[in-house]
C-alpha positions as CSV (number, residue, x, y, z in Angstrom):
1,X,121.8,160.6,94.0
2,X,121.1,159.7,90.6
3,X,123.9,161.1,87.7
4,X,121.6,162.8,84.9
5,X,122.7,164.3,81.7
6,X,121.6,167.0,80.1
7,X,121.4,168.1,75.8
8,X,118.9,165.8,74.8
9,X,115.3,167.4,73.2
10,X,113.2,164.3,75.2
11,X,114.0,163.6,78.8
12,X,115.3,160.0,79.1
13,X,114.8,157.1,82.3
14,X,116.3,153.6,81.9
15,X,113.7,150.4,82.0
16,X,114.6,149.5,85.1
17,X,113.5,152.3,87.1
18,X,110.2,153.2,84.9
19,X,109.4,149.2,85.8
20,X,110.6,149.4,89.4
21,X,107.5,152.5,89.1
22,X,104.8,150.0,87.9
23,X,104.9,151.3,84.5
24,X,104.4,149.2,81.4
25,X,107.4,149.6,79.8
26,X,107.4,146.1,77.6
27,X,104.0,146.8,76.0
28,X,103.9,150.8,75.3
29,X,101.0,152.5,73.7
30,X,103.0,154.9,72.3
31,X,106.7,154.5,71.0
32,X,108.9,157.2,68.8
33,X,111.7,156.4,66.0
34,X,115.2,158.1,68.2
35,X,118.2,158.5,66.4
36,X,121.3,157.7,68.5
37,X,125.0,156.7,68.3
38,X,123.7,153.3,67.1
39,X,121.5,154.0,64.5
40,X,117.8,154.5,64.9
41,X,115.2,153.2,67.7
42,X,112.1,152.4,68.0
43,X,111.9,153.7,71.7
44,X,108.8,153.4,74.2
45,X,107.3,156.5,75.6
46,X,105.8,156.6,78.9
47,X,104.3,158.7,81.5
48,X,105.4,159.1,85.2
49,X,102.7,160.2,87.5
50,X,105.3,163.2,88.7
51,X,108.9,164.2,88.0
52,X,110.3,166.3,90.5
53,X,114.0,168.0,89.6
54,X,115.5,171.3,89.6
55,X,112.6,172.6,92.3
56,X,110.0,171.5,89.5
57,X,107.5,169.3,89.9
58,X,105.4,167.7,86.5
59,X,102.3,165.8,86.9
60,X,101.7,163.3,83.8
61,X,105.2,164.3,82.6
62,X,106.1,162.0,79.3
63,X,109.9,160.3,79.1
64,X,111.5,158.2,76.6
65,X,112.0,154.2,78.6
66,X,115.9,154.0,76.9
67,X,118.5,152.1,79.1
68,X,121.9,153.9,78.2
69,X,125.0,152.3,77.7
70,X,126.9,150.9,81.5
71,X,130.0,152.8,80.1
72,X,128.2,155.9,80.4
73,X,127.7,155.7,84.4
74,X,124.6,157.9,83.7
75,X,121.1,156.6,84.6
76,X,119.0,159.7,82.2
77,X,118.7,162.6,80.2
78,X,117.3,166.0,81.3
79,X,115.8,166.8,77.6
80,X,115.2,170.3,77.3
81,X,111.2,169.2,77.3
82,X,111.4,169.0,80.8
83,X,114.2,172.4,81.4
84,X,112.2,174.3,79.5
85,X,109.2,173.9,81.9
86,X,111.6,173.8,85.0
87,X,112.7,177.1,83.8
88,X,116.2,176.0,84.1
89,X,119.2,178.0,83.9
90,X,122.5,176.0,83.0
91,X,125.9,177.9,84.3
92,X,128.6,176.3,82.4
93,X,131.5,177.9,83.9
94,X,130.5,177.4,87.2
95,X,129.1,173.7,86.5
96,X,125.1,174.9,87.4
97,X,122.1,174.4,86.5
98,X,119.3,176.3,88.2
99,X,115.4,176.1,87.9
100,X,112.9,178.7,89.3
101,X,114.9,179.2,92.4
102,X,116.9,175.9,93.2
103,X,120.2,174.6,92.4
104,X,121.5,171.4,91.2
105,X,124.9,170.2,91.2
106,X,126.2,169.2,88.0
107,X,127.6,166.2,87.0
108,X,130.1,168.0,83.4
């Protein structure tokens, strides 16, 4: 299972995967100026034919290609574009986050 974070506005995937999907990730038509712990990014934007999470599926769903630092042990961001659609319910005391009906363990 893949470790996911959420906070972020824009849901984030590394390279590697969005590549490992066929998408063109070197040569973006569209990209977006991020601003993160090490100053500001020029980042690619894609989009996945689907993203499935939380019991939600998105066709056409747009993500920001951004590989995150190894120390982090994450591979994305749930941005709240994509918990917003998914309906998404985050239980902090009991480490949950729920969408329309389905559960997903957390990784705080």
């Amino acid at each position: 299972m893949s470790k996911c974070r959420i906070g972020a506005r824009r849901t984030v995937l590394p390279f590697r995967l969005l590549k490992r999907f066929g998408l063109n990730v070197d040569f973006p038509s569209q990209t977006i100026r991020v601003t993160a712990a090490g100053g500001v990014l020029q980042v690619p934007i894609c989009s996945v034919p689907w993203f499935n999470c939380l019991g939600t599926q998105l066709e056409d769903f747009m993500v920001l290609a951004l590989d995150l630092p190894p120390r982090t042990e994450i591979d994305g961001l749930l941005g709240m574009d994509f918990l917003n659609q998914a309906q998404a319910i985050v239980d902090v005391e009991n480490g949950e986050i729920k969408g329309k009906g389905k559960e997903l363990d957390s990784v705080f």
